[in-house]
VOGU-3710 file (C-alpha; in Angstrom, 3 decimals, decimal comma):
1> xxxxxxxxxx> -14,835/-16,966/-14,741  -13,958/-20,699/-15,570  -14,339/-21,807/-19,272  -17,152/-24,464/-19,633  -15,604/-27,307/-20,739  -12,803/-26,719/-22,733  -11,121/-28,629/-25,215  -8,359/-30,768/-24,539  -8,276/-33,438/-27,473  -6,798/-31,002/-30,386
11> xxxxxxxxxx> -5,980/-31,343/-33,744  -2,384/-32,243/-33,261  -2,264/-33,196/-29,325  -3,627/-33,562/-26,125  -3,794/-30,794/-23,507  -2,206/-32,542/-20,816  -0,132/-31,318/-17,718  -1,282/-28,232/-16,963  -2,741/-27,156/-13,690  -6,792/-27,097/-13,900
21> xxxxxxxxxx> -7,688/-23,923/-14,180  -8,049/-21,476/-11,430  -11,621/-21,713/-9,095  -12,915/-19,340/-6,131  -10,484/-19,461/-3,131  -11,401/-18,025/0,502  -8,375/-16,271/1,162  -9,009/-15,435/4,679  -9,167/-18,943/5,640  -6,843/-20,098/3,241
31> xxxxxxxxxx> -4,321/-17,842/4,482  -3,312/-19,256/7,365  -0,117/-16,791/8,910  -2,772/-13,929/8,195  -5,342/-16,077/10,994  -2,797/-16,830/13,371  -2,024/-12,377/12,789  -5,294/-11,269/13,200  -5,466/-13,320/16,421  -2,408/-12,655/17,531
41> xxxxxxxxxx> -2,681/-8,595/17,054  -6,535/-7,841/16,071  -9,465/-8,306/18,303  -12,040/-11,379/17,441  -14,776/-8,671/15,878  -11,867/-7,921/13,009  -11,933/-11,639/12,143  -15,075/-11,949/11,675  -15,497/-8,586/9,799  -13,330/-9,814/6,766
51> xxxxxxxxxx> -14,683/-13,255/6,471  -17,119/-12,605/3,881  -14,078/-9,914/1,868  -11,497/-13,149/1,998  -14,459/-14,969/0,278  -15,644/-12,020/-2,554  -12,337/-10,861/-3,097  -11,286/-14,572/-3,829  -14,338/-15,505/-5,887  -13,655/-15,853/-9,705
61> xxxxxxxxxx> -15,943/-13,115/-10,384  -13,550/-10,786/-8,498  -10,724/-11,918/-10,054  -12,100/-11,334/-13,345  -12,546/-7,939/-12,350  -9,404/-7,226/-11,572  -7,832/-8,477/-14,395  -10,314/-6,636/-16,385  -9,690/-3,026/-14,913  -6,389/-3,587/-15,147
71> xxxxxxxxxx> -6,568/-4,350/-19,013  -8,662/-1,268/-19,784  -6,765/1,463/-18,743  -8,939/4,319/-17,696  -9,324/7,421/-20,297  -8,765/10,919/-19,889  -11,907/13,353/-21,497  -11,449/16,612/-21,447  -14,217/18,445/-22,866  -17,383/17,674/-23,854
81> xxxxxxxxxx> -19,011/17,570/-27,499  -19,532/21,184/-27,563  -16,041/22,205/-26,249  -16,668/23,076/-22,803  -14,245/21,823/-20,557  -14,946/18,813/-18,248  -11,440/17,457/-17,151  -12,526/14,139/-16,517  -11,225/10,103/-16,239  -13,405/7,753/-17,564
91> xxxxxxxxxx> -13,357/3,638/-16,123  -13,758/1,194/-17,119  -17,024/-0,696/-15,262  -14,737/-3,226/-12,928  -12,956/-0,332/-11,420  -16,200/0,732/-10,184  -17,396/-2,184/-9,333  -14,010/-3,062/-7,153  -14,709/0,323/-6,082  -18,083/-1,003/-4,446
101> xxxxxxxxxx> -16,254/-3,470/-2,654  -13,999/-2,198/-0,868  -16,009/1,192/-0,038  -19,628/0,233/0,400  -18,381/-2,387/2,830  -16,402/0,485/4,803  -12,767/-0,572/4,356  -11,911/3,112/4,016  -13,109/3,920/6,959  -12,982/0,931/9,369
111> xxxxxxxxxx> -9,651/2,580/10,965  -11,456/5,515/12,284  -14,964/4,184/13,328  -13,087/1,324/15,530  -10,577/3,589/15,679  -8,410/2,271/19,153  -10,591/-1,009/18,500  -8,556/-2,766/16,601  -9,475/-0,490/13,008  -6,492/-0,216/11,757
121> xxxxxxxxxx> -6,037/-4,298/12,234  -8,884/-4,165/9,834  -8,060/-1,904/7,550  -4,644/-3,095/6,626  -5,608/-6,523/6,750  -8,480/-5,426/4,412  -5,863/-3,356/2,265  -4,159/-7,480/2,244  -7,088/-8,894/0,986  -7,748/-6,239/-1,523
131> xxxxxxxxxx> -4,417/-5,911/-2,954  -5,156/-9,600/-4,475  -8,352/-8,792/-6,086  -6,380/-5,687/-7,857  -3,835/-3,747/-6,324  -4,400/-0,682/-8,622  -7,794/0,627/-7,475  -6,666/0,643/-3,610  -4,910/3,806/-3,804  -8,424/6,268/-3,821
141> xxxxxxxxxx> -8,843/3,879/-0,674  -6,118/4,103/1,200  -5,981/8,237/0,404  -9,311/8,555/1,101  -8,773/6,399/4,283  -5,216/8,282/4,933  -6,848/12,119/4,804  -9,192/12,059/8,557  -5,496/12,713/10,285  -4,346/15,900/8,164
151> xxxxxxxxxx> -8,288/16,934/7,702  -8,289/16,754/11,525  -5,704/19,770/11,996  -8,957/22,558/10,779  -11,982/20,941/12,811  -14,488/22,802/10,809  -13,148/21,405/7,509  -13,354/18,186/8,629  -16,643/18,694/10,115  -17,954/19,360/6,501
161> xxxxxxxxxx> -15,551/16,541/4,657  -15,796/13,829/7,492  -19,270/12,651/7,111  -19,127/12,110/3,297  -15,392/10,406/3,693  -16,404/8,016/6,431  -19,905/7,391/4,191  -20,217/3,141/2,907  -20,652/4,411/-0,149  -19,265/4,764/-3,368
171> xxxxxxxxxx> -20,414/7,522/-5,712  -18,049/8,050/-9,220  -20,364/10,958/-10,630  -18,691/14,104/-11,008  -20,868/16,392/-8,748  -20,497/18,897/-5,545  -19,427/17,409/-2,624  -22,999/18,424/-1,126  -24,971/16,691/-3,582  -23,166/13,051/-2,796
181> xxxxxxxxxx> -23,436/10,695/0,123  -19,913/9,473/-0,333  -16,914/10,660/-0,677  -12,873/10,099/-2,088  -9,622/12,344/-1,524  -6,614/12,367/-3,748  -3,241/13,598/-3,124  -1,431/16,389/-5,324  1,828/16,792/-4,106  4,644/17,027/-6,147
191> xxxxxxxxxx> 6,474/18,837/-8,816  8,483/18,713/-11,971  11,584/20,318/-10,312  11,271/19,287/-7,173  10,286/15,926/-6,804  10,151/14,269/-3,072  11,831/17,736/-2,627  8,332/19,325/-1,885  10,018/22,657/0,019  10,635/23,391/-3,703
201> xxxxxxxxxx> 7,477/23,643/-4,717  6,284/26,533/-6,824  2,662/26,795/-6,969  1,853/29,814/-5,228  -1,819/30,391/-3,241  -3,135/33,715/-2,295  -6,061/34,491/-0,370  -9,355/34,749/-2,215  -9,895/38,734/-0,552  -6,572/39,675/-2,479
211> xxxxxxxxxx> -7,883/38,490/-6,136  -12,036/38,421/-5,970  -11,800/41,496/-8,312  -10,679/39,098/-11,831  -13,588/37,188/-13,426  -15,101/33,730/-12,286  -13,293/34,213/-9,089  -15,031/32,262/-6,386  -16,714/34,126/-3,597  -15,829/31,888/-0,339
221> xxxxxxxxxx> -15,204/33,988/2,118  -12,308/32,424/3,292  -10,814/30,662/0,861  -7,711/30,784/-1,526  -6,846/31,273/-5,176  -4,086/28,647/-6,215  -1,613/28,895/-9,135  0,435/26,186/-10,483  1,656/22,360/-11,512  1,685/19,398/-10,014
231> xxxxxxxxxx> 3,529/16,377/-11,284  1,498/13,640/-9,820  -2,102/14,155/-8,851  -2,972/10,500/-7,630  -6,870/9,520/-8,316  -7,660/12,460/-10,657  -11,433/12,107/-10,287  -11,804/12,388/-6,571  -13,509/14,585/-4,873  -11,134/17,105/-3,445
241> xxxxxxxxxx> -7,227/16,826/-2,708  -4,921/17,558/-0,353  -1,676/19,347/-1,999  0,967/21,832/-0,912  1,218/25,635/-1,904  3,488/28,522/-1,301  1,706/31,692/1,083  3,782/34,537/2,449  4,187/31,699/5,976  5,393/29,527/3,748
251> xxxxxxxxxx> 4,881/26,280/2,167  1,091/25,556/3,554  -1,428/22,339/3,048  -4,573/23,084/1,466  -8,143/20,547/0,482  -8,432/21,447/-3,136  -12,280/20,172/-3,890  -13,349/19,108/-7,302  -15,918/22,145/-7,401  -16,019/25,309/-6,140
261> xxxxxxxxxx> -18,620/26,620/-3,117  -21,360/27,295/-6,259  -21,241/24,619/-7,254  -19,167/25,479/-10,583  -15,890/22,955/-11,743  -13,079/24,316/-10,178  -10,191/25,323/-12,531  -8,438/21,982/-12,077  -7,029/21,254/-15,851  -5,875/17,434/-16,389
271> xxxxxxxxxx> -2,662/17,693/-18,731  -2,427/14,183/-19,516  -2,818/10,588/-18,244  0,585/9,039/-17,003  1,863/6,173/-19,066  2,920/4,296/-16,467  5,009/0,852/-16,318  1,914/-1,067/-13,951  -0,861/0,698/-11,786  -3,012/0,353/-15,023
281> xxxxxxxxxx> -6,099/0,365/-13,209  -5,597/3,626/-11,288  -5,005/6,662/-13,237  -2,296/9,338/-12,371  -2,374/12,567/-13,550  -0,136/16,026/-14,429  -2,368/18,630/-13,401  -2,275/22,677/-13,618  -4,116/24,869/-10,799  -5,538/27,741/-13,126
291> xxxxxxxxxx> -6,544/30,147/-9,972  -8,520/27,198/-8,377  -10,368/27,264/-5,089  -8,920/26,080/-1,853  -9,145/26,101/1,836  -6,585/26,020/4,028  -5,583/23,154/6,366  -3,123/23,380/9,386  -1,229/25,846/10,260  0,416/28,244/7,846
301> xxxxxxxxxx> 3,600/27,859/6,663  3,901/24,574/8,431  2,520/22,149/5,455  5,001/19,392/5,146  3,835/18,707/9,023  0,343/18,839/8,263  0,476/16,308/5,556  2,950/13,861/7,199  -0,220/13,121/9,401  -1,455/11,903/6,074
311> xxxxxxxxxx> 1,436/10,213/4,903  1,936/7,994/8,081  -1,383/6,542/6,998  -0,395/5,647/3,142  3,080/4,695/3,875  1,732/1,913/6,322  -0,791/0,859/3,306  2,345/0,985/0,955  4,116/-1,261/2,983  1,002/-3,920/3,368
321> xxxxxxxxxx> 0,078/-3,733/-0,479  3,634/-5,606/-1,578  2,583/-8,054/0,778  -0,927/-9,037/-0,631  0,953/-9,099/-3,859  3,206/-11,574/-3,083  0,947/-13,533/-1,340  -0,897/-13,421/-4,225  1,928/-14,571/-6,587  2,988/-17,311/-3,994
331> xxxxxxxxxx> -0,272/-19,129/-4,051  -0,280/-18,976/-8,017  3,706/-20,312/-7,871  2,227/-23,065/-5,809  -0,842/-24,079/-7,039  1,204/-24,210/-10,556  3,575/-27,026/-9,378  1,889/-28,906/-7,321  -0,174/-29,818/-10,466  2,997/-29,709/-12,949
341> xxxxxxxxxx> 5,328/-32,352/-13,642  8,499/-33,031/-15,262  11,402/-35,116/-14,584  9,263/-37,660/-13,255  7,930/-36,163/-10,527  5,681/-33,069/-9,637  7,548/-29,969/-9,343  6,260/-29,377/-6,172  8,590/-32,488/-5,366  11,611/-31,087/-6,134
351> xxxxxxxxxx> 14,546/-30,380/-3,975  14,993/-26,738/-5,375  11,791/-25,995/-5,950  10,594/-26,940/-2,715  13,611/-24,870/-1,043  12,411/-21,501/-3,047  8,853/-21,413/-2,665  9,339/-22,405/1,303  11,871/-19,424/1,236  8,982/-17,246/-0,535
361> xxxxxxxxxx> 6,969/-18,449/2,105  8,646/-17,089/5,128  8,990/-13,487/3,290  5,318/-13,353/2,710  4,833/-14,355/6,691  7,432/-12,334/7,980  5,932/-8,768/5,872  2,453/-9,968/7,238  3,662/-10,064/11,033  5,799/-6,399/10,490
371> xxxxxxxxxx> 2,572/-4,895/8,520  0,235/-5,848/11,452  2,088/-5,052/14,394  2,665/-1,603/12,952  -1,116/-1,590/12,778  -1,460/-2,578/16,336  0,688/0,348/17,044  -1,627/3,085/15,629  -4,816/1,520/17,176  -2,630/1,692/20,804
381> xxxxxxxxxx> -1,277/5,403/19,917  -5,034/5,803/19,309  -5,622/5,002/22,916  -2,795/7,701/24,376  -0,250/4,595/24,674  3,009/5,991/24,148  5,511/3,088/23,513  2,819/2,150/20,923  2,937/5,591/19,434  6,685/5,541/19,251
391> xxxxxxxxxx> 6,423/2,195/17,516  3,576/3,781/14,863  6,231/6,725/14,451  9,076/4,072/12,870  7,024/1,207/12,276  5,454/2,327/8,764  8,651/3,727/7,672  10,977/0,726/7,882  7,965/-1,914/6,845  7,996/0,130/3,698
401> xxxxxxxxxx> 11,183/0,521/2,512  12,157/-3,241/3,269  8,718/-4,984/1,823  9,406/-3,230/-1,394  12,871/-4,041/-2,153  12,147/-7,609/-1,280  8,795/-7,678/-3,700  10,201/-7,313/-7,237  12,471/-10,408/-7,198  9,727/-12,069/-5,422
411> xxxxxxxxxx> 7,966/-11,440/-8,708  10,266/-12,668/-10,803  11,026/-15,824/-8,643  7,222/-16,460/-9,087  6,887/-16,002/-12,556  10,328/-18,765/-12,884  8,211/-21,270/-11,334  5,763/-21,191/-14,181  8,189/-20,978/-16,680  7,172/-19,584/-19,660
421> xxxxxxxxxx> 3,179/-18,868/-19,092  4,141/-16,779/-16,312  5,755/-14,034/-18,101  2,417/-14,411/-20,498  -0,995/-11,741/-19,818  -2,834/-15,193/-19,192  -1,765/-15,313/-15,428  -1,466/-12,552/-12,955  2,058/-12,716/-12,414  3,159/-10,167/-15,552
431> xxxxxxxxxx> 0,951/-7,349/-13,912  1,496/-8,423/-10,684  5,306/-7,745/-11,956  4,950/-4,835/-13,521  3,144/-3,027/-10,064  6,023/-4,426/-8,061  8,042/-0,998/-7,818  4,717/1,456/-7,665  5,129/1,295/-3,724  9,030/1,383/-3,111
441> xxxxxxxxxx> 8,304/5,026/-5,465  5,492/6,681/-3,854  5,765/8,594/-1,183  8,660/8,320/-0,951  11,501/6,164/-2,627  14,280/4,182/-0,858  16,757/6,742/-0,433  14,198/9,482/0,623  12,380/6,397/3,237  15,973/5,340/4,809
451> xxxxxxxxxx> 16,911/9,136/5,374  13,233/9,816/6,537  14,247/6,762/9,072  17,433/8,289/10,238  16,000/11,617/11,099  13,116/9,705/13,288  15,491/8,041/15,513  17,543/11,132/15,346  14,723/13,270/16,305  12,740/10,608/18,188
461> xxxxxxxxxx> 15,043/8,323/20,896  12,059/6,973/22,205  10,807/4,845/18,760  14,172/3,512/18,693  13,663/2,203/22,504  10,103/0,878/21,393  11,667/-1,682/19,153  14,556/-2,350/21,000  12,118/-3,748/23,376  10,567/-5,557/20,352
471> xxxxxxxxxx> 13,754/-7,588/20,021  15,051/-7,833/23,488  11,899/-9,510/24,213  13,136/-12,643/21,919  16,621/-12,264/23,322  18,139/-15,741/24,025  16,168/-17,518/21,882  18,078/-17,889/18,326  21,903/-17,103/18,212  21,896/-15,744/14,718
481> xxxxxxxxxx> 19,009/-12,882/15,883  21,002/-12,073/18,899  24,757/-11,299/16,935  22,774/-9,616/14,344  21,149/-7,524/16,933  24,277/-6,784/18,938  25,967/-5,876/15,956  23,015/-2,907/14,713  23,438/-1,528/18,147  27,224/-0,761/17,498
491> xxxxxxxxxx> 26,047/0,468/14,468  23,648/2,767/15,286  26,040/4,457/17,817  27,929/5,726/15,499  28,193/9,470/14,323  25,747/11,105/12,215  27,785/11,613/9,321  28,578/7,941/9,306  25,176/6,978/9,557  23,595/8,138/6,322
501> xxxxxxxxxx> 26,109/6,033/3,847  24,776/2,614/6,072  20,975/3,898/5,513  20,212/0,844/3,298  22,351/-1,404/6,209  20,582/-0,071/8,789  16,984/0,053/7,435  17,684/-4,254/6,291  18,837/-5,371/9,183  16,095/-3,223/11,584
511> xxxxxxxxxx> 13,856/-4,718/9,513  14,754/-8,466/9,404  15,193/-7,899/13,432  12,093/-7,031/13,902  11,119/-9,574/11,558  12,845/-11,997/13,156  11,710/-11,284/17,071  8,202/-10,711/15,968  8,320/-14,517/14,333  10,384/-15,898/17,651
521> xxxxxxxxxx> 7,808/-14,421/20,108  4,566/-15,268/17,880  5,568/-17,562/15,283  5,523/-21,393/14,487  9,410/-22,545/15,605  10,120/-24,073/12,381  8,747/-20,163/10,561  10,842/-18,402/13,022  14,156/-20,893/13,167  14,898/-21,155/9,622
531> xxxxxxxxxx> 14,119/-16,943/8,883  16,483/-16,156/11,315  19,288/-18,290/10,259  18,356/-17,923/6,205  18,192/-14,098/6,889  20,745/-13,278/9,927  22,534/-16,098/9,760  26,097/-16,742/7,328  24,908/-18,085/5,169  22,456/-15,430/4,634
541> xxxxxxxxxx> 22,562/-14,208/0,616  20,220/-11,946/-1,319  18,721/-14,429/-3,803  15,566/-16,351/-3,247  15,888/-20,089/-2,368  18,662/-20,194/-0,233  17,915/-22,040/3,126  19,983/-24,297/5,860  20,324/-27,355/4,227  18,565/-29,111/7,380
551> xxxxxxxxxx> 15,050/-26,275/6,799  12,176/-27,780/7,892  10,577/-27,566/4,562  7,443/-29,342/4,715  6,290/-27,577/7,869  7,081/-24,231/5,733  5,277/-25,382/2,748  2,428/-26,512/4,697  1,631/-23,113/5,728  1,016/-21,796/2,251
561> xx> -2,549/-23,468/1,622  -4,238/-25,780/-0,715
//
């Protein structure tokens, strides 16, 4: 919330050139590459659908709430005043209430009640506007959103999980699944000694008929007895979570629920709250399986496929969340100097300045035209449209590796452009900073994404072909696009063993093609002109802020907002 009326005639000086301080934005209709997206990719319901989120989650009431659950970290409890064991995360009250937002409005589960509608337009643009409120608290919603695909693969689980994870509304007490009209999914995947390396894995399950004999054991017919760590257990407090185990098949997905058929806490023990660098708001947790109860999902021994299903979904939200960050930051760089002046002029004035934050511009466009054409894909593979299921196969893949390397320096570039009170708590740029990496790590970092790329087109011509006809569509329309294009193909010809040392090469410059012929076919001229020459082009360089000295720069700036 605004302070009422504060001072600016001090004992010593005068408060004077500073930006007034921050007021409720619509970010929906200030935001306007995302309107030109949504009616470029999304149907007109999907539109209208977020208007009122782009106005809540830019209130000042929201924003307070982020910052707030953000600076109270939540709190791990595990046992009550008697010493019975609860293994439990406390919030802190604007977690929950962001919580509300974003699930008793349906964001979770937009994707799969339009699903082939235009949902997943909805949801990631959602995820977008989300991210800016707080960034932390969307990963229960994009898990809990990303689980209907792998749940899918044992039709009677998700016959009994569905209706509860599709539910508009959110529900934090720690009770059975049955008693609750709404319900979240975590995701407890990976180990000390393995890492992304999750055919390492050593926690072992056993069916429940082969152990009902020792005490407390659970008496689910068909259920399973699992034994072991996990590294990472994302959203600790959710109701159930999908994790890999060990059987006699092999490694095998299983739904691990927060309580057991009884009714009784299943023997889920929290060892301790990550201390992590950002995510502050979202807890992450080292967990043990003590014998807890589980049910299988998939087919045996084939878990790693089962969850993938999953994965697609969160690596597509992991490659939209960087975005809504630094669309977040950009608007903050801006608003901070075209209010600030020095050298006699506003800052927003200035030559250099004016080149770097139109730069920043284009990256934040050019992520928002990848993130929702990868969205368009998995509504069309929704429909049994194959080029658009080749596309959703790749798509999420490359948009994440490349939005995340690109989002740190973004960061810091923002946080230059306020000088010193952006590397302060005041503004959001130090946490905004500090979350930068979470996505480019989970599921899956940059190495482990850019080999995951190389065996898709390896195993998967066809999503190759699907963007090739991406780009070929812009063909002839900006030089610099079509030598950067002809050069990848040569590249990608090559021999395996040559490929994986380019990985990084390759995923960049798929990436900025796609960027490019996405912004060519869609895309104001002046957007799509000046990223194709800044990013293809030779003069092309990794730093922020480098353009063609003719850019069209007030035609770039112009698109950032008020």
């Amino acid at each position: 919330m605004s302070d009422a009326a504060a001072r600016t005639r001090l004992a010593t000086h005068r408060v004077t050139n500073q930006p007034a301080p921050p007021g409720a934005r619509d970010l929906l209709t200030e935001d306007t590459p995302l309107g030109e997206a949504l009616a470029r990719e999304a149907p007109a319901w999907v539109a209208r659908r977020l208007a009122p989120l782009g106005r809540e989650a830019g209130s000042e009431e929201v924003q307070a709430l982020g910052e707030a659950a953000n600076r109270h970290p939540p709190e791990l409890r595990l046992f009550d005043r008697h010493g019975r064991r609860l293994d439990e995360v406390r919030y802190h009250p604007a977690y929950h209430a962001l919580m509300h937002l974003a699930i008793d409005h349906g964001w979770h589960a937009v994707a799969w009640q339009e699903e082939g509608r235009g949902g997943h337009q909805a949801h990631v643009a959602a995820l977008y506007l989300l991210t800016q409120a707080e960034p932390g608290f969307c990963c229960p919603i994009t898990m809990t959103h990303a689980a209907l695909p792998a749940l899918r693969q044992s039709p009677a689980v998700e016959a009994r999980w569905a209706p509860g994870l599709l539910a508009w509304d959110y529900d934090p007490r720690a009770r059975p699944a049955t008693e609750k009209s709404g319900l979240t999914v975590g995701m407890a995947m990976t180990e000390k000694q393995g890492g992304s390396d999750v055919r390492s894995n050593s926690t072992r399950a056993d069916p429940l008929a082969a152990t009902r004999a020792e005490p407390d054991s659970p008496s689910g017919s068909d259920g399973w007895r699992l034994t072991g760590h996990k590294w990472f257990c994302s959203a600790p407090m959710s109701d159930a979570f999908l994790t890999l185990a060990q059987t006699d098949e092999g490694l095998s997905c299983f739904l691990v629920p927060r309580f057991t058929p009884e009714g009784g806490r299943n023997a889920i023990e929290l060892q301790r709250l990550k201390e992590k660098c950002g995510n502050h708001a979202n807890a992450s947790a080292e967990i043990e399986y003590r014998g807890a109860w589980a049910e299988a999902i998939g087919e045996p021994g084939r878990g790693i496929a089962t969850i993938l299903a999953m994965v697609q979904q969160t690596r597509l939200d992991a490659a939209t969340a960087p975005v809504g960050m630094m669309r977040q930051a950009l608007v903050e760089a801006w608003r901070h100097v075209s209010e600030r002046h020095a050298f006699g002029r506003a800052l927003a004035d200035q030559p250099l300045m004016r080149v770097l934050l139109a730069d920043m511009a284009m990256e934040v466009e050019a992520g928002l035209a990848l993130s929702l054409r990868a969205a368009r894909a998995f509504d069309g593979a929704a429909r049994g449209e194959a080029s658009e299921a080749a596309l959703a196969r790749l798509l999420p893949t490359l948009a994440k590796y490349w939005h995340n390397k690109r989002t740190p320096a973004f960061m810091a570039e923002a946080m230059e452009c306020l000088g010193g009170i952006g590397y302060v708590e005041e503004t959001p740029l130090a946490r905004l900073y500090r979350e930068a990496p979470v996505n480019s790590i989970w599921e899956g970092s940059g190495n482990v994404i850019c080999l995951d790329l190389l065996r898709v087109l390896a195993r998967h011509p066809a999503s190759l072909e699907a963007v090739r006809e991406e780009i070929v569509a812009a063909r002839g329309r900006q030089a610099d696009l079509d030598r950067a294009w002809a050069q990848l193909e040569v590249e990608l010809g090559a021999a395996p063993e040559r490929l994986e040392p380019r990985a990084r090469w390759l995923a960049q410059r798929l990436a900025q093609c796609l960027q490019g012929a996405l912004l060519l076919c869609h895309g104001p001229p002046a957007v799509a002109e000046t990223f194709c020459r800044s990013r293809l082009g030779g003069e092309a360089g990794p730093a922020y802020g480098v353009l063609p000295g003719d850019a069209p720069l007030a035609a770039l700036l112009a698109r950032i907002g008020d």
